[in-house]
C-alpha positions as CSV (number, residue, x, y, z in Angstrom):
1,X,0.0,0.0,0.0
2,X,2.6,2.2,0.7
3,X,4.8,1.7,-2.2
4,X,1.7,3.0,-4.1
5,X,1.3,6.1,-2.7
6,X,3.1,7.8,-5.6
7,X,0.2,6.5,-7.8
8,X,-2.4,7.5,-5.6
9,X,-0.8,11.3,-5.0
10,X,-0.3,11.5,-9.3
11,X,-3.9,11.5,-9.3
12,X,-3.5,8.2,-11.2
13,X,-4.4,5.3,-8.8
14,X,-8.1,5.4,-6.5
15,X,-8.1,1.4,-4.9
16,X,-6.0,2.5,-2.1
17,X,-7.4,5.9,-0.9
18,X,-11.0,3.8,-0.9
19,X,-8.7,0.8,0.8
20,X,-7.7,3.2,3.3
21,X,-11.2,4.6,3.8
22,X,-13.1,1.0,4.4
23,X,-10.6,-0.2,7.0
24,X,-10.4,3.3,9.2
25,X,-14.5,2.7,9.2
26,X,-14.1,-0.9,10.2
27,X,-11.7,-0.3,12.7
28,X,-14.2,2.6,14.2
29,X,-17.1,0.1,14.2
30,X,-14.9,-2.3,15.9
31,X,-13.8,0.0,18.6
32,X,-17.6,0.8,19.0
33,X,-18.7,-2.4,19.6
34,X,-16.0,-3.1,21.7
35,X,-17.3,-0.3,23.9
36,X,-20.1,-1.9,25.4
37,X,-18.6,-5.3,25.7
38,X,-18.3,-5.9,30.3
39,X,-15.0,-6.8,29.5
40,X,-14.3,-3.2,28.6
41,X,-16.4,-2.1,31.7
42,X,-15.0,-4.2,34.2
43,X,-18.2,-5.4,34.9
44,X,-20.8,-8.0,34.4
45,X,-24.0,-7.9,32.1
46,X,-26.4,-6.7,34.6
47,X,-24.5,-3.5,35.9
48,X,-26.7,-0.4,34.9
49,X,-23.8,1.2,33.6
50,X,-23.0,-2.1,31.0
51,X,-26.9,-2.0,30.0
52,X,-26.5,1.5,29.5
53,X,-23.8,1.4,27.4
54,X,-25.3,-1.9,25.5
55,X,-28.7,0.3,24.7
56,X,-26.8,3.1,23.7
57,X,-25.0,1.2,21.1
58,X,-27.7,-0.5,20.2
59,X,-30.0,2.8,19.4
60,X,-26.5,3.4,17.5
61,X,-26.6,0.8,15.7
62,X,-30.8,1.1,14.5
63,X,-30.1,4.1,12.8
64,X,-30.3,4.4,9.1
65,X,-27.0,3.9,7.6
66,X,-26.7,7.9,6.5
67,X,-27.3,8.2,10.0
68,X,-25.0,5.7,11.6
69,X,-22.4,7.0,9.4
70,X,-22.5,10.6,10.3
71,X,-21.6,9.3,13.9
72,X,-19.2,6.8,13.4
73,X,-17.6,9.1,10.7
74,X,-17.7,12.3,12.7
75,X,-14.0,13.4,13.6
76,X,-15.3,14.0,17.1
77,X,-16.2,10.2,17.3
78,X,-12.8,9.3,16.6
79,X,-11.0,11.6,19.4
80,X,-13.8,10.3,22.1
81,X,-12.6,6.8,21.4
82,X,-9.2,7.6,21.0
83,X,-9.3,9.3,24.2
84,X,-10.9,6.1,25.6
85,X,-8.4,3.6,24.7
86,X,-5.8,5.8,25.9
87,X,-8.1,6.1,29.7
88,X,-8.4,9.4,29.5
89,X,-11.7,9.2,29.2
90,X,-14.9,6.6,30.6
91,X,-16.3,4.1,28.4
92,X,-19.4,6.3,29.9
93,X,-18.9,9.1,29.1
94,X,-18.1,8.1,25.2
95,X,-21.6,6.4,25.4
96,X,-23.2,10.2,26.8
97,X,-21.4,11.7,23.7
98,X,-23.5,8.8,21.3
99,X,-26.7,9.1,22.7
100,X,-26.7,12.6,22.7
101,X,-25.3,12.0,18.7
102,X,-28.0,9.4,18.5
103,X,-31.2,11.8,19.9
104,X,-30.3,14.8,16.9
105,X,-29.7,12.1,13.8
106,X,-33.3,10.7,15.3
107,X,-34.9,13.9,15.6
108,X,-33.9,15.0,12.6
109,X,-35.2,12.0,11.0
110,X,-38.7,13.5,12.7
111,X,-39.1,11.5,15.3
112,X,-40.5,13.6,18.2
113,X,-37.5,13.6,21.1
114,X,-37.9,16.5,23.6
115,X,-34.9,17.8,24.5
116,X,-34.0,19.0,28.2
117,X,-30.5,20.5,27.3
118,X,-29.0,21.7,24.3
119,X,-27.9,18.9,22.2
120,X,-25.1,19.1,19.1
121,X,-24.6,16.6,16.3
122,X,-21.6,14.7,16.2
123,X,-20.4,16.3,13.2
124,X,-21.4,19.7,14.7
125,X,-23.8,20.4,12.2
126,X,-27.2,20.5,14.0
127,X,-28.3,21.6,17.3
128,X,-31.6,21.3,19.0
129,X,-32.4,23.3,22.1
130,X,-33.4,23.0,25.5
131,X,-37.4,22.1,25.1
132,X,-37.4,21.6,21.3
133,X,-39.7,18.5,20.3
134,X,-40.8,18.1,16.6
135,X,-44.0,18.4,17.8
136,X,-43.9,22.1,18.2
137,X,-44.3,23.6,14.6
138,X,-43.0,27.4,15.8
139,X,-39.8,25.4,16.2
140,X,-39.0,24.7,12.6
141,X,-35.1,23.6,11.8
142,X,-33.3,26.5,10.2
143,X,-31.5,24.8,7.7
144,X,-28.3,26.1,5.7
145,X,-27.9,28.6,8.4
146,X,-24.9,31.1,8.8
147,X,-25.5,32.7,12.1
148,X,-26.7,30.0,15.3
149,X,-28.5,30.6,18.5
150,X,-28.6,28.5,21.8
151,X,-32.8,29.0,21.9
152,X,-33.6,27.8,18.0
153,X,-32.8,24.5,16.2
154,X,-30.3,24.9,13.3
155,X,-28.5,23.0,10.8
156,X,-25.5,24.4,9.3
157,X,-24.5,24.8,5.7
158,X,-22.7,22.3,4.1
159,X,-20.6,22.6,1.0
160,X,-21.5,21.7,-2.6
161,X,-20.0,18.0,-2.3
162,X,-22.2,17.8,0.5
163,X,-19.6,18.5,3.4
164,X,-20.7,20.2,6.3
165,X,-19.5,23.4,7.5
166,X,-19.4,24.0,11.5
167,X,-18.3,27.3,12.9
168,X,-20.3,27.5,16.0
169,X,-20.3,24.0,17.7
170,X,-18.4,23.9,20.9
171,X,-16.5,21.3,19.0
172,X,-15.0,24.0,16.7
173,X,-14.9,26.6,19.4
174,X,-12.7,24.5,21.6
175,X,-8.8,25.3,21.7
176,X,-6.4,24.0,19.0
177,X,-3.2,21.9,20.2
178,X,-0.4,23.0,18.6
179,X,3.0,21.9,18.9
180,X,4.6,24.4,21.8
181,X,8.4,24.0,19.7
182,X,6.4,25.1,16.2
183,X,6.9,29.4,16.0
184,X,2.9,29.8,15.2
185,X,0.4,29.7,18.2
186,X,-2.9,30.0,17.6
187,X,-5.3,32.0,20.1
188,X,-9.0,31.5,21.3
189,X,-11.4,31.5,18.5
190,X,-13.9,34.2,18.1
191,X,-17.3,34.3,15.9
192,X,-18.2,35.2,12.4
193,X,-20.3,37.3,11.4
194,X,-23.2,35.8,8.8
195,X,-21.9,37.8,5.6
196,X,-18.5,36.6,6.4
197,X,-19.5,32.8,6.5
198,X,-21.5,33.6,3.4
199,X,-18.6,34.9,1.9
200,X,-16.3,32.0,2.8
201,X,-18.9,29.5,1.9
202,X,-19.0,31.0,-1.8
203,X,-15.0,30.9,-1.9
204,X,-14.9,27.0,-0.9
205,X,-17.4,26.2,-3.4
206,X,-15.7,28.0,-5.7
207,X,-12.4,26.0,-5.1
208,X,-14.4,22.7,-5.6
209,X,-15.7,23.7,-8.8
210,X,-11.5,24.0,-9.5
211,X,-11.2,20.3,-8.5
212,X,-13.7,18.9,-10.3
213,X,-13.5,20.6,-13.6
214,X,-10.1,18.8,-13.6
215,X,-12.1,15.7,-14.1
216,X,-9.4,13.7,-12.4
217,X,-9.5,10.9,-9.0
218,X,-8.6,15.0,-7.0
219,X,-12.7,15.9,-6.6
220,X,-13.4,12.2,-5.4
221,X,-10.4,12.0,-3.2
222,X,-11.4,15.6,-1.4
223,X,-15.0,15.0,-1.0
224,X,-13.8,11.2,0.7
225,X,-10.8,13.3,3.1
226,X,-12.2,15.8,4.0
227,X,-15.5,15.1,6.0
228,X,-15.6,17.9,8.2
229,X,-14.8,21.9,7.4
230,X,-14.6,23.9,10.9
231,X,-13.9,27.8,10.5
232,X,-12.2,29.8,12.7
233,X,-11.6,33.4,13.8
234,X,-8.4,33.7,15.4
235,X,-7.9,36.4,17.8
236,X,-4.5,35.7,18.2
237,X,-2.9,35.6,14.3
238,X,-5.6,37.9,12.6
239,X,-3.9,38.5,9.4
240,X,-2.5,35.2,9.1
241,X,-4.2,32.2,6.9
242,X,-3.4,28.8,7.8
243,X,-5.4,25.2,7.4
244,X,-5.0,22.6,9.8
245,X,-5.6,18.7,10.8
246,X,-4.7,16.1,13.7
247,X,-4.3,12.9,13.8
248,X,-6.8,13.2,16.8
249,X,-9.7,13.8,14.4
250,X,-9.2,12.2,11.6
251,X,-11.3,13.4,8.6
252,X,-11.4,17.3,10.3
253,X,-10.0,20.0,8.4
254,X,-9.9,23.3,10.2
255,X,-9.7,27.2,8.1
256,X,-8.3,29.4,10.0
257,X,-8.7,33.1,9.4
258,X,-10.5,31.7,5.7
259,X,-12.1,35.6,5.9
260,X,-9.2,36.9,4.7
261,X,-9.5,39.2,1.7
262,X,-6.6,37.8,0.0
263,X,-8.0,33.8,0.7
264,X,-9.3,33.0,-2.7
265,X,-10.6,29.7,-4.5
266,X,-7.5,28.8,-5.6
267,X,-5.8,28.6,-2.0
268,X,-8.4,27.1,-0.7
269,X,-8.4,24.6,-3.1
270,X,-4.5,24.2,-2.4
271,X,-5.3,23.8,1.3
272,X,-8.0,21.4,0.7
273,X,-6.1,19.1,-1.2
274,X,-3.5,19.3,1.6
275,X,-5.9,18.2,4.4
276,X,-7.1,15.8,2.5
277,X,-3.8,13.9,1.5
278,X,-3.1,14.6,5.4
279,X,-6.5,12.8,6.1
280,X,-5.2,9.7,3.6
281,X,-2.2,9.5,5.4
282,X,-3.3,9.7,9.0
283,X,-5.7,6.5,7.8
284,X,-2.8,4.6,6.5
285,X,-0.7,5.2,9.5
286,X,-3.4,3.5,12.0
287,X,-2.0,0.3,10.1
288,X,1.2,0.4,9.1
289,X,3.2,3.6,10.8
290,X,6.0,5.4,8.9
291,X,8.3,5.4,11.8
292,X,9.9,2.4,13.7
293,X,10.1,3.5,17.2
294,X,7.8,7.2,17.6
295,X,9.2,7.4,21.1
296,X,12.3,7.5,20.6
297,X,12.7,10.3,18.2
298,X,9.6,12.4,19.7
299,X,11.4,15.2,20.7
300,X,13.4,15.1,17.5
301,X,12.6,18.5,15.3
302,X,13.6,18.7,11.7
303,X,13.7,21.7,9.4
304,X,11.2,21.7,6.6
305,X,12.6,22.0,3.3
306,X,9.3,24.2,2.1
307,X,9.0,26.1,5.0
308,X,11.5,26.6,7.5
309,X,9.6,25.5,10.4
310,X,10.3,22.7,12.6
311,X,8.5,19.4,12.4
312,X,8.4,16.1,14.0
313,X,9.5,13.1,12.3
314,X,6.4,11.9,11.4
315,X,5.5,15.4,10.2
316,X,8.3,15.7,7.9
317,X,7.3,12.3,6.2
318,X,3.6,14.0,5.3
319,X,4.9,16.7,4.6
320,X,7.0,15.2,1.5
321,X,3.7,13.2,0.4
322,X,1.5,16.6,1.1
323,X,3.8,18.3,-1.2
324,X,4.4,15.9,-3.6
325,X,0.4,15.5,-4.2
326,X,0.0,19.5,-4.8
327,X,3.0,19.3,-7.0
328,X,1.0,17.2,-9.4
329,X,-1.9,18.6,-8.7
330,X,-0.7,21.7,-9.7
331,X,0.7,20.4,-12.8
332,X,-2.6,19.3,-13.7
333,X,-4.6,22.7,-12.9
334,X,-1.8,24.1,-15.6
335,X,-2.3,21.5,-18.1
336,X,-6.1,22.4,-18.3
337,X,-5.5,26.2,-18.1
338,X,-8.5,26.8,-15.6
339,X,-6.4,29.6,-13.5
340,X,-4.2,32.7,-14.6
341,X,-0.9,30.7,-15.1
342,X,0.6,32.9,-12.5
343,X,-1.8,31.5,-9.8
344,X,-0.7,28.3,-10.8
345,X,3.0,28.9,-11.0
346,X,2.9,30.1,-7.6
347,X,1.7,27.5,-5.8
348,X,3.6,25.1,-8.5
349,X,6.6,26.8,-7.5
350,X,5.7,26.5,-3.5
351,X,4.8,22.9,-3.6
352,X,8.0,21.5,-5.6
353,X,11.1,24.0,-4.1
354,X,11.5,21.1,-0.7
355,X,12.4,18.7,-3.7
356,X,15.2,20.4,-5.1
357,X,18.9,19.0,-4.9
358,X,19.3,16.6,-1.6
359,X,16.9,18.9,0.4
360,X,14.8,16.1,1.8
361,X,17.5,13.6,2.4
362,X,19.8,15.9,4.1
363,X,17.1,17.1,6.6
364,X,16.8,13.1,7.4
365,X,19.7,12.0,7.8
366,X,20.1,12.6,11.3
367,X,17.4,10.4,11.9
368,X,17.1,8.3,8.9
369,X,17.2,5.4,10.5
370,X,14.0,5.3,12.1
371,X,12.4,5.3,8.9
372,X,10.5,2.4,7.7
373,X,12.6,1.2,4.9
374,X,9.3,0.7,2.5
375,X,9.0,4.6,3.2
376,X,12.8,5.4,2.5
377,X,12.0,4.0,-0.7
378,X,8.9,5.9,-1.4
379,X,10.5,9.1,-0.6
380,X,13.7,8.5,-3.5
381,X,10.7,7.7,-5.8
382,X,8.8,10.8,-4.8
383,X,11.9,13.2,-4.9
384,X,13.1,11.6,-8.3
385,X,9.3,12.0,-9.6
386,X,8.7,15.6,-9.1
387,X,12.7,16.2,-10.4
388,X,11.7,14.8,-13.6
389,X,8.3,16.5,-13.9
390,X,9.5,19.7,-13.6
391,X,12.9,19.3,-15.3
């Protein structure tokens, strides 16, 4: 699998992103089900909080599949069981998390659940308040909505490709880790106002109307990656633009500062493609991890060829597939002529300049060995790739 990454990041090869995306879902499922087993609890069958658990699960697991999927796919999902396994966090209070999921996909499927306390999606997308019942036609659900508030039910907007959009959830309010070593810090997130969600929305769009005028395995590969867009406001780095994912929420790609005048379609689709190759790889590295021994180079920090900044090992390994997908992705915006070839050439020229000379295999080799030697290979046929294309 991973000697055909190069394939898959041409835009050639669509078996193993699809691969990758089956067996991430089967593993969630798995870890689900594993949830509510007493062995997990420590307990036997009849403890209220096994039973609990068990008919959580099972509500779960009665939902339509569009349903069940928006839960088990949800990046949040992911972290809450992450966080489980790890202990940091009761098999309970995962299953509080999925019944509250459970009670918004059921209500809106219609089904009249009367809510005593604000209750969120799992993807963030929908919120029904304190009292709300479908019973109560003043109540209606506000759908595509730009601006939310805590005493009407809303559903957030969601992107062309059906994606959804959350910039008010308390899951996209929360704080953002970010590596304390890395120079960029991000601050507490503040709200949008409606025109400026408006105005992002129609720049997103407009980037996936770039990817899929390509007509190429890109469009597919974004709309599979990326199943979450969370905006942010940052009060802390207001002229600055960055996207952002974690392997903690796998599927999440976060926008921050997206408002920015100078943010237009084609870096957003640049930064979508990036999260989404991210998204791939944080999949693929569940089962077979780049790095031999993550422990004992964790506080390792290499130099990125592209940008300066420091990165974990791990990191710098994306980092060469991130940029070796937008190199050809690039290439392939510029064979079609869909954008001012200056646009092009710009992010052509950002994406391919880590590739140059021995940049990536100097930056390694202090640490070189740690390196799966499947992925050492990968990375000679990924530098001598993007040498030739651009020769």
């Amino acid at each position: 699998m991973i000697s055909e990454l190069s394939q898959v990041l041409r835009w050639i090869d669509h078996t193993v992103p699809l691969w990758a995306y089956q067996i991430h879902l089967e593993r969630l499922v798995h870890t689900l089900c594993a949830l509510s087993s007493p062995d997990r609890q420590g307990g036997s069958e009849g403890d209220p909080e096994v039973s609990g658990i068990a008919r959580t699960m099972g509500a779960l697991h009665s939902l339509p599949p569009k349903s069940f999927l928006r839960i088990v796919a949800a990046p949040e999902t992911f972290y809450r069981l992450l966080r489980a396994g790890e202990d940091a966090l009761q098999p309970t209070d995962v299953a509080d998390f999925l019944s509250r999921a459970v009670q918004a996909e059921k209500a809106s499927l219609g089904e009249d659940i009367e809510f005593r306390e604000g209750v969120w999606s799992a993807l963030g997308d929908r919120y029904f308040p304190p009292g709300w019942h479908a019973g109560n036609r003043s109540w209606s659900l506000e759908t595509r909505a730009v601006e939310w508030c805590p005493e009407r039910p809303y559903e957030g907007p969601s992107l062309r490709n059906g994606v959804p959009v959350d910039f008010a959830s308390p899951y996209a309010c929360r704080a953002l880790h970010v590596d304390p070593r890395r120079g960029l810090q991000l601050g507490p997130t503040i709200p949008y106002a409606p025109a400026q969600i408006q105005s992002i929305l129609g720049r997103l769009n407009g980037a996936l109307e770039i990817l899929e005028a390509m007509q190429t395995t890109v469009y597919t590969f974004v709309q599979r990656f990326v199943g979450l867009v969370q905006l942010r406001q940052d009060t802390r780095n207001e002229g600055f633009f960055t996207s952002a994912s974690s392997n903690a929420f796998i599927g999440r790609t976060v926008l921050v500062n997206a408002h920015l005048e100078g943010i237009d379609t084609a870096r957003l689709a640049d930064a979508l493609v990036h999260e989404a190759i991210h998204s791939l790889l944080y999949r693929i590295e569940q089962e077979s991890p780049f790095v031999l021994a993550p422990t004992s180079v964790d506080r390792v920090r290499l130099v990125s060829p592209w940008t300066g900044g420091l990165l974990k090992l791990h990191a710098y390994l994306h980092a060469c597939l991130v940029w070796y997908g937008l190199v050809f992705f690039w290439l392939q915006v510029r064979e079609r002529q869909g954008l001012p070839a200056s646009t092009v050439d710009h992010y052509l020229n950002l994406a391919r300049r880590g590739f140059s000379g021995n940049a990536i295999e100097d930056g390694l080799r202090p640490v070189i060995s740690e390196v799966r030697a499947d992925v050492r290979e990968l990375l000679r046929t990924l530098i001598h790739d993007v040498q030739e294309a651009c020769a």
